[in-house]
C-alpha positions as CSV (number, residue, x, y, z in Angstrom):
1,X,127.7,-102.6,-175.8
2,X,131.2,-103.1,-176.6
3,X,131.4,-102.2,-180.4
4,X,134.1,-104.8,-182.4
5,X,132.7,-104.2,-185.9
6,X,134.3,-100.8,-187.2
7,X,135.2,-102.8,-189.9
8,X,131.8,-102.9,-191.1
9,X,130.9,-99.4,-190.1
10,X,132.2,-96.9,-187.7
11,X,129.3,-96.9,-185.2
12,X,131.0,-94.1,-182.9
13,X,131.9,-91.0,-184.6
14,X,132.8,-87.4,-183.9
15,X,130.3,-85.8,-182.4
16,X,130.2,-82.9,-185.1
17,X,129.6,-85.6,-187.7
18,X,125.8,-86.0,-186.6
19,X,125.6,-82.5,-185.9
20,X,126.5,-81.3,-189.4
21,X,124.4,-84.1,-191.1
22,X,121.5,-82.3,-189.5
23,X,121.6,-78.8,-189.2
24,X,122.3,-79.7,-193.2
25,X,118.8,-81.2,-193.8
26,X,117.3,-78.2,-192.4
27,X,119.9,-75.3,-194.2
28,X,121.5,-77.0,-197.3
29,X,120.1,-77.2,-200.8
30,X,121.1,-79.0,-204.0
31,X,124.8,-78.0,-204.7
32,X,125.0,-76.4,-208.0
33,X,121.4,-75.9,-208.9
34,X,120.9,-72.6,-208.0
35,X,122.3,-69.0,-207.1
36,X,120.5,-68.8,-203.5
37,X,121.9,-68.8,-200.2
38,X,121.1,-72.8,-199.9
39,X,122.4,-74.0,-202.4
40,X,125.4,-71.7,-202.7
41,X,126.4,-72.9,-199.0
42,X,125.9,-76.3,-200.1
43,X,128.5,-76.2,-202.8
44,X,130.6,-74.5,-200.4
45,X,130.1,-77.2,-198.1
46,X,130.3,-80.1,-200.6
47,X,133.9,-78.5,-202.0
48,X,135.2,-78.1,-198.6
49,X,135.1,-81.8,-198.2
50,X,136.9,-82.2,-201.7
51,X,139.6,-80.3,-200.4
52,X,139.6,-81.6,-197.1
53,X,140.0,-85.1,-198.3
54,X,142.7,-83.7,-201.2
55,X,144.7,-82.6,-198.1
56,X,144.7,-85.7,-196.1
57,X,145.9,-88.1,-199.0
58,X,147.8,-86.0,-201.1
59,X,145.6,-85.1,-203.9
60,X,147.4,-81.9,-205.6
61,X,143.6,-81.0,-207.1
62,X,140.7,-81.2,-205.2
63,X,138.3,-81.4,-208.2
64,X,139.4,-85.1,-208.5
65,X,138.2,-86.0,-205.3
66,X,134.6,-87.5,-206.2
67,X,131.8,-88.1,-204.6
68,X,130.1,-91.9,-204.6
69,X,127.5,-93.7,-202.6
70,X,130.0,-96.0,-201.2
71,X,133.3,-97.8,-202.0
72,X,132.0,-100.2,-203.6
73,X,130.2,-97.4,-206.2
74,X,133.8,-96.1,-206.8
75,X,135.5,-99.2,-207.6
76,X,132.8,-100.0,-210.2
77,X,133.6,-96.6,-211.9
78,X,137.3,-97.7,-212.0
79,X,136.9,-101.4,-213.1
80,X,134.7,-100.3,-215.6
81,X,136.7,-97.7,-216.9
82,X,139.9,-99.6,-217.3
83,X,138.5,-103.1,-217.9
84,X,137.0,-104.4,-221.0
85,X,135.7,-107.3,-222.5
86,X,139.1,-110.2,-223.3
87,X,141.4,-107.7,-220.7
88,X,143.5,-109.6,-218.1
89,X,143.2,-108.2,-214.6
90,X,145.9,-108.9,-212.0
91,X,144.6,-108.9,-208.2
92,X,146.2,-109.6,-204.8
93,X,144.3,-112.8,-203.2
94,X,142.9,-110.7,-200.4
95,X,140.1,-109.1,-202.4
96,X,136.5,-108.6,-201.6
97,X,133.6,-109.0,-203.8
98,X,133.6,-105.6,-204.5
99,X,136.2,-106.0,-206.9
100,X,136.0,-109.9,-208.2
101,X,132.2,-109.4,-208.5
102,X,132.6,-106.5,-211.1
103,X,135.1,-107.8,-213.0
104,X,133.1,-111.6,-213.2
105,X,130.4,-109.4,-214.4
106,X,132.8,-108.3,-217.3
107,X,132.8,-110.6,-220.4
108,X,136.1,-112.9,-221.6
109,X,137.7,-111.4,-218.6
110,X,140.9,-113.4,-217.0
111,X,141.7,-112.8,-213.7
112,X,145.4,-113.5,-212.4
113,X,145.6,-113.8,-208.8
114,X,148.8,-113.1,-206.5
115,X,148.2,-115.2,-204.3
116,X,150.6,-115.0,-201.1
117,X,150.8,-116.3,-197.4
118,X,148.9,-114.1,-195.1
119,X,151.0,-111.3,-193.1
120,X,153.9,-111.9,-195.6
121,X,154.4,-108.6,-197.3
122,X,157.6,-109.8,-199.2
123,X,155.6,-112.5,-200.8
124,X,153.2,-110.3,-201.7
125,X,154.9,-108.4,-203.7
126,X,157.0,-111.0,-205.1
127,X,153.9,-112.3,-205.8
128,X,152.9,-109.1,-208.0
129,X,156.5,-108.7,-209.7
130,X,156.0,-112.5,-211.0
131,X,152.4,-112.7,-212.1
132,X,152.6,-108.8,-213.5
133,X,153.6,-110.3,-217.2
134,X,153.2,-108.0,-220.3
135,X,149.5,-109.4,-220.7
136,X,148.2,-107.6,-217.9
137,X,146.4,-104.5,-218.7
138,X,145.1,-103.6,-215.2
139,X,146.5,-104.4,-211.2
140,X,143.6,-104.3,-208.4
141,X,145.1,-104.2,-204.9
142,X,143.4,-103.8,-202.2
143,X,145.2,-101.9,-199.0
144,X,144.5,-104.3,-196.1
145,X,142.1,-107.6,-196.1
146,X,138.8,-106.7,-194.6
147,X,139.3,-110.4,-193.0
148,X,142.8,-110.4,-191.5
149,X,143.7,-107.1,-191.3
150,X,147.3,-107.7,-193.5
151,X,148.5,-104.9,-194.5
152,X,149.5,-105.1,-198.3
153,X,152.7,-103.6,-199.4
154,X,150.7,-101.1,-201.6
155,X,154.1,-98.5,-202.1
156,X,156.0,-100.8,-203.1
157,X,153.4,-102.4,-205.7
158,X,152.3,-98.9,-206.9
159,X,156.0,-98.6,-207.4
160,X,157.1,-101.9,-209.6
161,X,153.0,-100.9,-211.8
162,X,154.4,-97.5,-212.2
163,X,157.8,-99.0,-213.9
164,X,156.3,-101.6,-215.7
165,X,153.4,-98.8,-217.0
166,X,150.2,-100.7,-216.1
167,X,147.5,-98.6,-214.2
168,X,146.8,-99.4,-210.9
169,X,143.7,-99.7,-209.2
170,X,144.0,-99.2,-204.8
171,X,140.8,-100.5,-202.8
172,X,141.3,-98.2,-199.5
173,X,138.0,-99.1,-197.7
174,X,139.9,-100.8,-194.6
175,X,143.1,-98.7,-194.7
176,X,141.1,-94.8,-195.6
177,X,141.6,-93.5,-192.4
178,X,143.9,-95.9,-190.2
179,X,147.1,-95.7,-192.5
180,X,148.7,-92.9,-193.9
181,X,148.6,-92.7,-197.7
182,X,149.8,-90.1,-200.3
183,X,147.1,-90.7,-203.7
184,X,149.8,-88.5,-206.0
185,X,152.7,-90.2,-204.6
186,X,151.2,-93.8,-205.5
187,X,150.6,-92.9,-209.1
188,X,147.5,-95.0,-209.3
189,X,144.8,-94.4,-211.6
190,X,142.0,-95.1,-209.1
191,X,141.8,-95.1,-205.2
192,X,138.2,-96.5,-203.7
193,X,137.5,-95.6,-200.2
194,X,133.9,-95.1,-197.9
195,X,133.1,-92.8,-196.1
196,X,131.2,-94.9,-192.9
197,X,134.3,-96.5,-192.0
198,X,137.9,-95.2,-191.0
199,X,136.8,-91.5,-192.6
200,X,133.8,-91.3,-189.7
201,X,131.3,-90.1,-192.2
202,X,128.0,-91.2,-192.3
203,X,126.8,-94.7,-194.4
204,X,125.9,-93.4,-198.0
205,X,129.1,-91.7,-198.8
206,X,132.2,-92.4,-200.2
207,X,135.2,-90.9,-202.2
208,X,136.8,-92.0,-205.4
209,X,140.4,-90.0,-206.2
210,X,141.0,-90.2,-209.6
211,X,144.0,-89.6,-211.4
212,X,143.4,-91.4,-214.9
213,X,140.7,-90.2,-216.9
214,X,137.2,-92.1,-215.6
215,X,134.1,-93.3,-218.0
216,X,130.9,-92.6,-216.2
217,X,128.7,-95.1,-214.5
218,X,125.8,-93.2,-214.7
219,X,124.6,-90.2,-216.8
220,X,122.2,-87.1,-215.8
221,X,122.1,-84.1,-214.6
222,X,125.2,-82.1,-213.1
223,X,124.3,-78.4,-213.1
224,X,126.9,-77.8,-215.7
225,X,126.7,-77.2,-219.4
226,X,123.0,-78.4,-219.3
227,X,122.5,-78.0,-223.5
228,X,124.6,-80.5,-224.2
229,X,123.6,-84.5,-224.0
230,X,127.0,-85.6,-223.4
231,X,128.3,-85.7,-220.1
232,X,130.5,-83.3,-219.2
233,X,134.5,-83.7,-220.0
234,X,135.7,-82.3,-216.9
235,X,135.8,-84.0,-212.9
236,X,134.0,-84.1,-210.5
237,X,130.8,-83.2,-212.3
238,X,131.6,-86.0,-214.8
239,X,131.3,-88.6,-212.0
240,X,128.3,-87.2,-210.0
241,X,125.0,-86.8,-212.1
242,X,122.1,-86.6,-209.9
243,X,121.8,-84.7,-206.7
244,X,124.4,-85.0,-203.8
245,X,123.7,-86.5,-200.9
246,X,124.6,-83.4,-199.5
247,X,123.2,-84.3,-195.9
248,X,126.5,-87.1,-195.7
249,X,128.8,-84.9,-197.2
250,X,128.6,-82.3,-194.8
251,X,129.2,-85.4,-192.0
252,X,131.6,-86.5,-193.5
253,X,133.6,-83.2,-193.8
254,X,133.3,-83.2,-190.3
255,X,135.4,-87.1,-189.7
256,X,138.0,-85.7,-192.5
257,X,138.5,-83.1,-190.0
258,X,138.6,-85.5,-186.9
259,X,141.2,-87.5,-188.7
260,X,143.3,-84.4,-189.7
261,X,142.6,-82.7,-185.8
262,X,144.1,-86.4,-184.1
263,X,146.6,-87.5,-186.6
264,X,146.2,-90.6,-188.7
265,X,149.7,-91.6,-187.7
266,X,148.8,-91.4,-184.3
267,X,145.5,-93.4,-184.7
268,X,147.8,-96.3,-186.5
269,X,150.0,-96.6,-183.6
270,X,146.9,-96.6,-181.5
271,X,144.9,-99.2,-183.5
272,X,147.6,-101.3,-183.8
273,X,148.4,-101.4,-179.9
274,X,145.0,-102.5,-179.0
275,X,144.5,-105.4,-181.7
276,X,148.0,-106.5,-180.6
277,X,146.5,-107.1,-177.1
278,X,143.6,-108.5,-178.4
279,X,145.7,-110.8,-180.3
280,X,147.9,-111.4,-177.1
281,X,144.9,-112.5,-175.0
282,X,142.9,-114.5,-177.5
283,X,145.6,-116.3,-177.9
284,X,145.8,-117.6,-174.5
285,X,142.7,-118.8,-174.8
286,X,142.2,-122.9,-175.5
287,X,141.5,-124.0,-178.8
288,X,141.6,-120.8,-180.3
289,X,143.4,-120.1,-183.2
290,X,144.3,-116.2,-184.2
291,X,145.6,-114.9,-187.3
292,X,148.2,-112.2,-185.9
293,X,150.9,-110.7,-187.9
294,X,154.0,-111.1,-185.9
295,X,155.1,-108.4,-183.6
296,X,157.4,-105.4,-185.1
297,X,156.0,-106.6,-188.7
298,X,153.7,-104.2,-189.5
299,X,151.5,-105.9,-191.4
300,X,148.8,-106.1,-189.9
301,X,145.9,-103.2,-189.2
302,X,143.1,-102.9,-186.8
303,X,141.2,-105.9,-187.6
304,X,141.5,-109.3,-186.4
305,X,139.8,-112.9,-187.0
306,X,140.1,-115.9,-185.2
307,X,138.2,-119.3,-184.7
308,X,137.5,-121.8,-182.3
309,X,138.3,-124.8,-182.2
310,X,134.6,-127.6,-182.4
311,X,132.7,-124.2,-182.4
312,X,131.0,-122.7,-185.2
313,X,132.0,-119.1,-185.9
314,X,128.7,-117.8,-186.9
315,X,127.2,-119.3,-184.0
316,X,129.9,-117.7,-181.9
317,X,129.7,-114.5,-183.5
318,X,125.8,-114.3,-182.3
319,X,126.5,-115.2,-178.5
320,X,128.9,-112.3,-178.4
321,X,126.4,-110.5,-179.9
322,X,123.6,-112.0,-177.2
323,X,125.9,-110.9,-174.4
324,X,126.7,-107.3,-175.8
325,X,129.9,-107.8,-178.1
326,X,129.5,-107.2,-181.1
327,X,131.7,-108.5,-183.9
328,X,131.1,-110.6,-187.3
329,X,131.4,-113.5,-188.1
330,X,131.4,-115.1,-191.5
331,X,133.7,-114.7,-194.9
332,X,132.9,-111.5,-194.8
333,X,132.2,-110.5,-198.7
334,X,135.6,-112.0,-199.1
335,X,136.1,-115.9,-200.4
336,X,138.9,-115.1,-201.8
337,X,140.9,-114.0,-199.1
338,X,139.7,-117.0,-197.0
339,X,140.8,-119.4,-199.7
340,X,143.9,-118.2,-199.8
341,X,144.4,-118.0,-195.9
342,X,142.5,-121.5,-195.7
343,X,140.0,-120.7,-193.5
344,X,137.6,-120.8,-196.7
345,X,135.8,-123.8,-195.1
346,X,135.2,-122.0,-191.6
347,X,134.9,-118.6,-192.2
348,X,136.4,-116.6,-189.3
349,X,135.0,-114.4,-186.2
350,X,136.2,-110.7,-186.9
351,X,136.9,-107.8,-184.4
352,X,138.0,-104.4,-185.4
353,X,139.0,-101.2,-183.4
354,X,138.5,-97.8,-183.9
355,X,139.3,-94.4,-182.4
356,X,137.0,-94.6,-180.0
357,X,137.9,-98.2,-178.8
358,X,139.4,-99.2,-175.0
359,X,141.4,-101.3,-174.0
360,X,139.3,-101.6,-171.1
361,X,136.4,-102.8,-173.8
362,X,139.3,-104.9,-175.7
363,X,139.6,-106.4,-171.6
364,X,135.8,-107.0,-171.6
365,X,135.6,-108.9,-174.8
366,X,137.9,-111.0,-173.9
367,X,136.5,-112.0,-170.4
368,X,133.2,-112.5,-172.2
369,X,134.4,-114.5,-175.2
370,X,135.8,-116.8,-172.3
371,X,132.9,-117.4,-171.2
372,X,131.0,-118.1,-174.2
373,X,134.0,-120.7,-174.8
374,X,133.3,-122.3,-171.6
375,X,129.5,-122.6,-171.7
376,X,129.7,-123.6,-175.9
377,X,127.7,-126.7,-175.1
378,X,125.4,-124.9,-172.7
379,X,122.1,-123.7,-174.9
């Protein structure tokens, strides 16, 4: 199989990822509930990842790394923290239901999109500095569109919320991993990322850095100051009732330290390199159309849609998948960004790269896609 989908999940990881997840089922305990060998090596484990993850995106204290199900789980902790009922949210018009389903689920909430062309990053925040009026008590950004890949100009953004004092809320799930990012030197209040994607962990984990002070989206047990009712007032344990899933944790220590072992600089350069000849060949191809930042722009990451012209992309998407490509096809939990691009009526086919894609595989899917174009008709 040639595997086009890491934007989904990372489906090749470190070896040492599925390896730790194991030999943690059969040696770890619950973190925090207890004083025996199990779980004492388990809390050793589970703050070995904090600090791990503190180191590669610059998170001076480890303690406000958390620990959440997903990314999805983390930005629901930071919507929810900052946004109440009657606040005015502003958000870039690349975001994914993630983020415009929680807030919709808010009451009297109005949401203020800055909307821009796609792989225009001067727009974008032009965008931001006109539509960031003193009624907004809350920016959502995310990184990079799940769909196209652009790469938002989330410095500078961070930058013009930081002068203007609003707290800033940074959806990392397709940029964690793939672009180099410094949490402290943003200033945000929240950063969302998962763990199953550009970190290499395994599906059930994600990270939430915090640096405003976070409400609690669920209550329970933590293991710490158990007479009390309240939860406690101190991170991570304020974040994580319940009992880790301590089995992903320990895999996912183990792609923080594949990332910081290769270099996530290096894997940017990499990334980019291959969906550039993706982009190259596709477009060569007749009657397709590929959304490609321009070369030398940086703005765009390693993911890539496209369509076809008189073909329907979901279709498409499953006779890649028939012949052993696999990709997805779709609006990708994202409406938003494909009503702003306007490809809302079409949807797109997406491929995305990884560390462990070829360009000998990037070579293949394009061969194959051409000739699923030719045969279209052919059932």
């Amino acid at each position: 199989m040639i595997y086009l989908d890491s934007a989904a999940t990372t489906l090749q990881k470190p070896p040492a990822v599925a390896r730790a997840s194991a030999w943690a089922i059969d040696h770890l305990a619950s973190p925090g509930r207890g004083g025996h060998r199990p779980a004492m090596a388990a809390a050793e484990t589970a703050f070995a990842c904090r600090e791990e993850a503190a180191a590669l995106f610059g998170v001076s204290e480890p303690e406000r790394v958390v620990f959440t199900f997903n990314a999805t789980h983390g930005l629901n902790i930071a919507l929810k923290t900052l946004v109440k009922p009657g606040s005015t949210v502003l958000i870039s018009g690349y975001e994914h239901n993630a983020v415009t389903r929680p807030l919709h689920a808010i009451p009297n909430v109005t949401v203020k999109v800055a909307a821009s062309p796609l792989f225009d990053q001067k727009a974008a925040l032009e965008a931001f500095a006109r539509e960031l009026t003193p009624e907004v008590d809350v920016v959502v950004c995310t990184h990079v569109s799940n769909v196209f890949g652009f790469v938002l100009p989330i410095e500078s953004i961070a930058a013009l919320c930081r002068r203007r004092g609003v707290p800033m809320v940074v959806d990392a799930s397709q940029s964690a991993g793939c672009l180099p990012l410094s949490f402290d030197a943003l200033g945000a209040a929240f950063m969302a990322m998962p763990g199953h994607k550009g970190l290499y962990g395994p599906q059930g984990t994600g990270l939430l850095l915090c640096g405003a002070e976070p409400v609690p989206l669920l209550e329970g047990g933590t293991g710490s100051i158990s007479l009390k009712q309240e939860m406690p007032d101190f991170l991570p344990d304020r974040l994580e009732a319940g009992t880790h899933n301590i089995a992903g944790i320990a895999g996912l220590l183990e792609g923080l330290r594949f990332l910081r072992r290769t270099g996530i600089g290096n894997l940017t350069v990499r990334e980019e390199a291959l969906i550039r000849r993706m982009g190259e060949g596709l477009s060569r191809l007749p009657g397709v159309e590929v959304f490609l930042a321009p070369a030398g722009s940086k703005a765009q990451a390693g993911v890539l849609s496209f369509r076809a012209e008189g073909r329907d992309c979901e279709e498409l998407g499953e006779r890649l998948g028939r012949r052993g490509v696999a990709v997805r096809a779709g609006l990708h939990c994202a409406p938003l960004a494909h009503q702003t691009a306007g490809t809302l009526e079409s949807g797109t086919v997406r491929s995305s790269v990884s560390a462990f894609t070829t360009l000998r595989e990037v070579e293949g899917f394009l061969r194959v896609l051409r000739g699923v174009l030719v045969g279209f008709g052919e059932t």
